[in-house]
C-alpha positions as CSV (number, residue, x, y, z in Angstrom):
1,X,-23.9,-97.9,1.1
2,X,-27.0,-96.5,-0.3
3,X,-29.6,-95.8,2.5
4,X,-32.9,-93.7,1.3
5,X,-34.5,-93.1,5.0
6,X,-30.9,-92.0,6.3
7,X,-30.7,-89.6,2.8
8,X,-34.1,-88.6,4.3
9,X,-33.3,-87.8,7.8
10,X,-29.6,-86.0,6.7
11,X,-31.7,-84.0,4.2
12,X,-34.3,-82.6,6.8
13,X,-31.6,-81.6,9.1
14,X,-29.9,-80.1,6.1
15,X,-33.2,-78.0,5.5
16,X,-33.8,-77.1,8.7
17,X,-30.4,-75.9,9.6
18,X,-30.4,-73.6,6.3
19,X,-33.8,-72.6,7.3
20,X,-32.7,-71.0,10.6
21,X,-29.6,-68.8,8.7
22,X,-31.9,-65.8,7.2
23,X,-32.8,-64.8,11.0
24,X,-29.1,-64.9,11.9
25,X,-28.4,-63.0,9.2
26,X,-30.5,-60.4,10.5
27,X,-29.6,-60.5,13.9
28,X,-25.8,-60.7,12.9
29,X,-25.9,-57.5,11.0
30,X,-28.1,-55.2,13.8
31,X,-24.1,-55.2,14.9
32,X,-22.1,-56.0,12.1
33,X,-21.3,-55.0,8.9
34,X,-21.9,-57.2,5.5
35,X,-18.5,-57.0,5.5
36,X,-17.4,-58.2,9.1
37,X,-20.2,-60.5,8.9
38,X,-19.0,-62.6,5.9
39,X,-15.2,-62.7,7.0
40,X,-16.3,-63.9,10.5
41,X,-18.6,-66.2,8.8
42,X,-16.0,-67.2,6.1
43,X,-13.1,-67.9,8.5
44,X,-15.4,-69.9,11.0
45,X,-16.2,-72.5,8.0
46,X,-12.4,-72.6,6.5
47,X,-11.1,-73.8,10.2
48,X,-13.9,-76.2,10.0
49,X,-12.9,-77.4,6.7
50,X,-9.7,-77.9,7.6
51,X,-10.6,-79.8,11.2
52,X,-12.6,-82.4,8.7
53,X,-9.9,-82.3,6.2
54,X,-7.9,-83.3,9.2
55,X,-9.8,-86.2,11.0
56,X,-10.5,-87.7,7.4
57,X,-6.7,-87.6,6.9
58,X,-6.7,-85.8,3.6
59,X,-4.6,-82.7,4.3
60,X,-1.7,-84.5,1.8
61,X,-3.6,-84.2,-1.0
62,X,-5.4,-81.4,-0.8
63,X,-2.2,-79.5,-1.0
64,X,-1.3,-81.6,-4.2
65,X,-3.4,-79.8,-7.2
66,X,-2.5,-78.7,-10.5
67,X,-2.5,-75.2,-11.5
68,X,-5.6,-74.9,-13.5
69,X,-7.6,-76.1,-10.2
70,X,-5.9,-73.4,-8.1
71,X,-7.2,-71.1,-10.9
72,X,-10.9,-73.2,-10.4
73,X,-10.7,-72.6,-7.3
74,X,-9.6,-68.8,-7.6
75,X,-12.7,-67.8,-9.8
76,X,-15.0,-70.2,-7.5
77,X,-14.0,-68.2,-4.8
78,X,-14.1,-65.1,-6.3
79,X,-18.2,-65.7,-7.0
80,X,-18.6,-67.7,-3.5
81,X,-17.9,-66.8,-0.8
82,X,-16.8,-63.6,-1.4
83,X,-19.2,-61.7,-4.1
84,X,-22.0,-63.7,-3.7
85,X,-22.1,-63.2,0.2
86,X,-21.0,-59.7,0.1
87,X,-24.5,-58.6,-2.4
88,X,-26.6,-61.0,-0.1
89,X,-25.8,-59.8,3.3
90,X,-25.9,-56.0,1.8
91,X,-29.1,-56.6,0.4
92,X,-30.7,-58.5,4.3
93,X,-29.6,-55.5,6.1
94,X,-31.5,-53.2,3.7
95,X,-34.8,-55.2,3.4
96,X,-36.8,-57.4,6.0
97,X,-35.7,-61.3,5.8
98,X,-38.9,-62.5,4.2
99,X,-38.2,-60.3,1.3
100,X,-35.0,-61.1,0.7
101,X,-34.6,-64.2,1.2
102,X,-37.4,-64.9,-1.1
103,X,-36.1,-62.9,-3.9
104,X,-33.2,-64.8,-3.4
105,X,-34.7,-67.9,-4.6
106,X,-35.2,-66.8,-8.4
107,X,-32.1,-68.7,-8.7
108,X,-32.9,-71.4,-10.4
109,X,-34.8,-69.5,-12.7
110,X,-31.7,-67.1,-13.6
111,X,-29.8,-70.4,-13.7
112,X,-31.8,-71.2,-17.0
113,X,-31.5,-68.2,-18.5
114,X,-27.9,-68.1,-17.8
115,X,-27.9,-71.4,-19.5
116,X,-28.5,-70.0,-22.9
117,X,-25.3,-68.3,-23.8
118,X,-22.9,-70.0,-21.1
119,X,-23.6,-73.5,-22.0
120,X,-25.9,-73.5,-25.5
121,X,-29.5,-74.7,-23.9
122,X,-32.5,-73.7,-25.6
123,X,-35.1,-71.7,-24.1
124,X,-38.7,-73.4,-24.5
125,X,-42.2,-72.2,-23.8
126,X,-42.0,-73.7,-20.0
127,X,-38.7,-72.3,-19.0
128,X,-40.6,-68.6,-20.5
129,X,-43.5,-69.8,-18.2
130,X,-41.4,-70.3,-15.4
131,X,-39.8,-67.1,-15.6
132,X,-43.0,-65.3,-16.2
133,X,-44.7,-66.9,-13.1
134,X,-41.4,-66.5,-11.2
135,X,-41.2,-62.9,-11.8
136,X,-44.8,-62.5,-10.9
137,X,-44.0,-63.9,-7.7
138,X,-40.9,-60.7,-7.3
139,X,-43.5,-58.5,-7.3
140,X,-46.2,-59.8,-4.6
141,X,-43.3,-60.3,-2.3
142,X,-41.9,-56.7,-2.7
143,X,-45.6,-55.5,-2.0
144,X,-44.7,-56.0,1.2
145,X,-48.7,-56.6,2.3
146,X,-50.6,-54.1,-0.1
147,X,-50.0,-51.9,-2.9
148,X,-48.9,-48.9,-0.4
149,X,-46.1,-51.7,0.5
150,X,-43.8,-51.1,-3.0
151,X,-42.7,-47.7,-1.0
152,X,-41.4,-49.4,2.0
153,X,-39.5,-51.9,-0.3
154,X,-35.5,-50.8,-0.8
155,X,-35.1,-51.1,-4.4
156,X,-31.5,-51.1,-3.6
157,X,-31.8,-54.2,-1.8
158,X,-34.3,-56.1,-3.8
159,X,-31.9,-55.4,-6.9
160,X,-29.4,-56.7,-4.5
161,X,-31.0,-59.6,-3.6
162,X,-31.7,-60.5,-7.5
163,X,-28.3,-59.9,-8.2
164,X,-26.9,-62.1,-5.9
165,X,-28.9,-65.3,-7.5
166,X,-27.3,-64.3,-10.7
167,X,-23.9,-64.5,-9.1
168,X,-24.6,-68.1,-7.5
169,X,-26.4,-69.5,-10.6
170,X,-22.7,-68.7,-12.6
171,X,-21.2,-70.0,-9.5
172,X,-23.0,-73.1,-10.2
173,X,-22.5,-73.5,-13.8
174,X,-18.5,-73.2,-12.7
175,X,-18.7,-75.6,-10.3
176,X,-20.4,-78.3,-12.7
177,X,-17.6,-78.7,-14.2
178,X,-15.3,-79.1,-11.2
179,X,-14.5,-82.9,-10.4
180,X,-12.4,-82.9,-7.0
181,X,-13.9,-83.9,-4.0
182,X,-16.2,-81.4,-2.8
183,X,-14.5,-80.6,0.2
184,X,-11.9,-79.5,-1.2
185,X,-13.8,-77.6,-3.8
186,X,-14.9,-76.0,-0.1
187,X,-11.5,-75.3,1.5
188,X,-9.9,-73.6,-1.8
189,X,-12.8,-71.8,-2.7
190,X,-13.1,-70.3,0.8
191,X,-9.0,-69.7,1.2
192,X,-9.4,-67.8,-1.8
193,X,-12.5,-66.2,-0.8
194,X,-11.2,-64.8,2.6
195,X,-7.8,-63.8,0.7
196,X,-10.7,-61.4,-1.5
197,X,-11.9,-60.2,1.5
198,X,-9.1,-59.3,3.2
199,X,-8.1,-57.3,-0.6
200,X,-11.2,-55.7,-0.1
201,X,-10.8,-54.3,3.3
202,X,-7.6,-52.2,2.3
203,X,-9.9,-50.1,0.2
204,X,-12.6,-50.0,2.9
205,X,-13.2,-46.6,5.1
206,X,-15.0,-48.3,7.9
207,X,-13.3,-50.2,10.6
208,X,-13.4,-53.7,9.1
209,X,-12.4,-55.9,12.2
210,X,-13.4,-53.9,15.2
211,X,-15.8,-55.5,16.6
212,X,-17.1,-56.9,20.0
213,X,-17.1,-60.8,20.7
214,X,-20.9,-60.4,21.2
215,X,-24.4,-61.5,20.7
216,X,-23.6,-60.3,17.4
217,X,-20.5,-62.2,17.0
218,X,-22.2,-65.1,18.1
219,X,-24.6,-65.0,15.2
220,X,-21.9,-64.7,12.7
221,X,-20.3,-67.6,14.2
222,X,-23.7,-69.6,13.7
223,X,-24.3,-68.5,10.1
224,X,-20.3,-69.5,9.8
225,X,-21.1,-72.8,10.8
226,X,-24.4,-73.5,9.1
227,X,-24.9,-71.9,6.4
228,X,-21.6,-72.4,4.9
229,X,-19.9,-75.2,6.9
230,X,-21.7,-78.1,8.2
231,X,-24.9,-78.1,6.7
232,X,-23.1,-78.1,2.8
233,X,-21.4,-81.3,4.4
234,X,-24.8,-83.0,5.7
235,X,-26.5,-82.5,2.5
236,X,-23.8,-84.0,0.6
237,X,-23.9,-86.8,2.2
238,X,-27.6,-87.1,2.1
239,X,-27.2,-86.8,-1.7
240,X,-24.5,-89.9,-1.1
241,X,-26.7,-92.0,0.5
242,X,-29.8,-91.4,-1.2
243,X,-31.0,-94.2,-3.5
244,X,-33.4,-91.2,-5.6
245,X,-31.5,-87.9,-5.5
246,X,-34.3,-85.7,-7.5
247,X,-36.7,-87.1,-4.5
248,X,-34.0,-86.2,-2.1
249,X,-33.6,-82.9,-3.4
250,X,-36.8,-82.0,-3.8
251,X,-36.6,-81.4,0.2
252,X,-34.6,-78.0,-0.5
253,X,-37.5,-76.4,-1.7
254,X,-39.2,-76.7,2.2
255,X,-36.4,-74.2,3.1
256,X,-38.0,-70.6,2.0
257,X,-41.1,-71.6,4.3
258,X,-39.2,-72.9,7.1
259,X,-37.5,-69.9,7.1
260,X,-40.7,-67.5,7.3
261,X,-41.2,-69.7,10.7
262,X,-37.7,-68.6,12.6
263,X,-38.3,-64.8,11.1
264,X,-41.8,-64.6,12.6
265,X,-40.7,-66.0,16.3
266,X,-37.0,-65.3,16.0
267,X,-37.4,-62.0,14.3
268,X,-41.0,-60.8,15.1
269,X,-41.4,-59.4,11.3
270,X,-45.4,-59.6,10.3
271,X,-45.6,-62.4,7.4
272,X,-47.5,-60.8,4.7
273,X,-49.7,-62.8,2.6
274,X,-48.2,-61.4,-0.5
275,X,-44.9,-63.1,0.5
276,X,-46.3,-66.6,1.0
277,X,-48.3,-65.8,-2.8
278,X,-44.8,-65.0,-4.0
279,X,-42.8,-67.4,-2.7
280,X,-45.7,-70.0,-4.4
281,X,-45.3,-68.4,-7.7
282,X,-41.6,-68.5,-7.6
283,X,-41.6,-72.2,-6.5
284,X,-44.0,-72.9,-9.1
285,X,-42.4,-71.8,-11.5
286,X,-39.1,-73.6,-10.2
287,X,-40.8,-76.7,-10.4
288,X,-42.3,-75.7,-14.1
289,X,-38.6,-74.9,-15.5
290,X,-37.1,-78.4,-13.8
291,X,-39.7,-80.5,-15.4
292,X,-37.5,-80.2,-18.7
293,X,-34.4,-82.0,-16.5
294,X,-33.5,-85.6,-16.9
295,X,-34.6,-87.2,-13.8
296,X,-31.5,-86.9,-11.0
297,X,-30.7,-83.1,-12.1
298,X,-33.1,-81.4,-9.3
299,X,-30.7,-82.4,-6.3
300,X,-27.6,-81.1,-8.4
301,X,-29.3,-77.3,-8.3
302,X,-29.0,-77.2,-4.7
C-alpha cells in the first residue's frame, strides 16, 4: 500500500545511513586494506541477504534461475561489488573523504554520457551544460582550499575516484535491464562478487585475510551492513511505498552534505570551501542533465 510520509521517513534513514559510510571507509582502511575491506564488507551483506532471503521464505526460488541470469548476475557482480568497490576504497585511502566522495558523485553525469553509445540517447546542449558545470565542480573540490591545494591532491586517487563512477553508471545501465526481484539481483551479484575477490587474492602479495577482529574490523562490518546491505533494502522499499518516486528520490542528493557532517566530527578533516562550491556545481549540474528525464526516472539513478 502506497504511503508517501512512510516513503519519506524510510528515505531519510536511507540517506542518513549512506551518509555516515564515507567516514567508515576511512576509519576502516587506517587498518585495512581495500582489499580486506571490501571482502569483509562484501561477506557481511551476502549473510545478510541470505537471513532476509530466509525469513521472507524465498530461498526455493532463488536457487531456480535460468542460465542467462546466472550470467546477469556474473557480469553484475563483476562491476559491483567487486570492481566498483575495489577502485573506490583504493581511491578513500589515497585522498581525504570529502574529496573522494565528492568526485564520486559525477556519476550521473558519466551515466549520460555513457548513454550515448551503450543505449543510442542523444547528447543535447543541457546534458553538455551539465557536464561542463559538473566538471567545474572536479576541479574546486581537488583544490583542496586554494590553488597551492592541487599539490596535496593524489591524482592517482582522484582518477580513481572518477573511475569508479564510470564503473557504477555501466553497472547501472546493466542492471536496467534486469527484472528479478531485487534481492536477488543482491545475493547473486554479491556471491559472484566475493567469488572475484577471492580469484583476486591468489594473485595478491599481501596477506589478504590476516587481520585483527578490531576497531578496524568493526568498521568494515558497519560499511558491510550499511552501505551495501540494509540501507539498499530500506530505500527500496521507500521507492515501494512512495506515491511520487522522482520526489522521493530527489532525497539522495542530501547524502554528499550529510556526509561532510560525519567527516568533520567523525574524521576531524578541515571542510574546505572549495568542496562545498564543488559539490554545488556537481549537483547542479546533476539536476540540469535530469531535467531531460520523464518524470519518475530521478529515483531509478540512485
Amino acid at each position: 500500500m502506497k504511503n508517501q510520509k512512510t516513503a519519506i521517513m524510510l528515505a531519510l534513514l536511507a540517506v542518513l545511513l549512506w551518509s555516515s559510510v564515507a567516514a567508515s571507509f576511512k576509519i576502516a582502511l587506517r587498518g585495512l586494506s581495500p582489499f580486506q575491506l571490501i571482502f569483509i564488507s562484501a561477506l557481511v551483506s551476502q549473510v545478510f541477504f541470505f537471513l532476509v532471503l530466509v525469513v521472507r521464505g524465498k530461498l526455493r526460488p532463488l536457487f531456480s534461475m535460468q542460465v542467462n541470469q546466472f550470467v546477469q548476475s556474473a557480469m553484475q557482480g563483476f562491476l559491483n561489488p567487486f570492481l566498483y568497490y575495489l577502485i573506490l576504497f583504493e581511491a578513500y585511502s589515497l585522498n581525504p573523504a570529502q574529496v573522494t566522495q565528492a568526485l564520486n558523485m559525477v556519476w550521473p553525469i558519466t551515466l549520460a554520457l555513457l548513454s550515448v553509445p551503450l543505449l543510442g540517447q542523444k547528447v543535447s546542449w543541457r546534458n553538455l551544460w551539465a557536464i561542463l558545470l559538473s566538471f567545474a565542480g572536479v576541479v574546486f573540490i581537488s583544490a583542496q582550499g586554494s590553488l597551492d591545494g592541487f599539490e596535496k591532491t593524489n591524482t592517482t586517487g582522484a582518477v580513481l575516484a572518477l573511475s569508479s563512477s564510470i564503473i557504477w553508471s555501466l553497472y547501472w545501465i546493466l542492471s536496467t535491464k534486469d527484472k528479478r526481484d531485487k534481492l536477488f539481483v543482491l545475493f547473486w551479484n554479491f556471491a559472484f562478487g566475493l567469488f572475484y575477490l577471492l580469484i583476486y587474492s591468489l594473485f595478491c602479495s599481501e596477506a589478504v585475510f590476516d587481520f585483527q577482529f578490531d576497531r578496524y574490523f568493526g568498521a568494515a562490518v558497519y560499511v558491510g551492513m550499511f552501505e551495501l546491505g540494509i540501507t539498499y533494502i530500506v530505500w527500496i522499499y521507500a521507492l515501494h511505498k512512495s506515491e511520487n518516486n522522482a520526489v522521493t528520490g530527489n532525497f539522495i542528493f542530501l547524502t554528499p552534505f550529510l556526509s561532510l557532517v560525519f567527516i568533520y566530527f567523525i574524521l576531524n578533516e578541515t571542510i574546505y570551501a572549495t568542496t562545498f562550491i564543488g559539490l554545488s556545481f556537481i549537483l547542479l549540474g546533476i539536476f540540469i542533465q535530469q531535467l531531460n528525464r520523464k518524470p519518475g526516472k530521478l529515483s531509478s539513478l540512485s
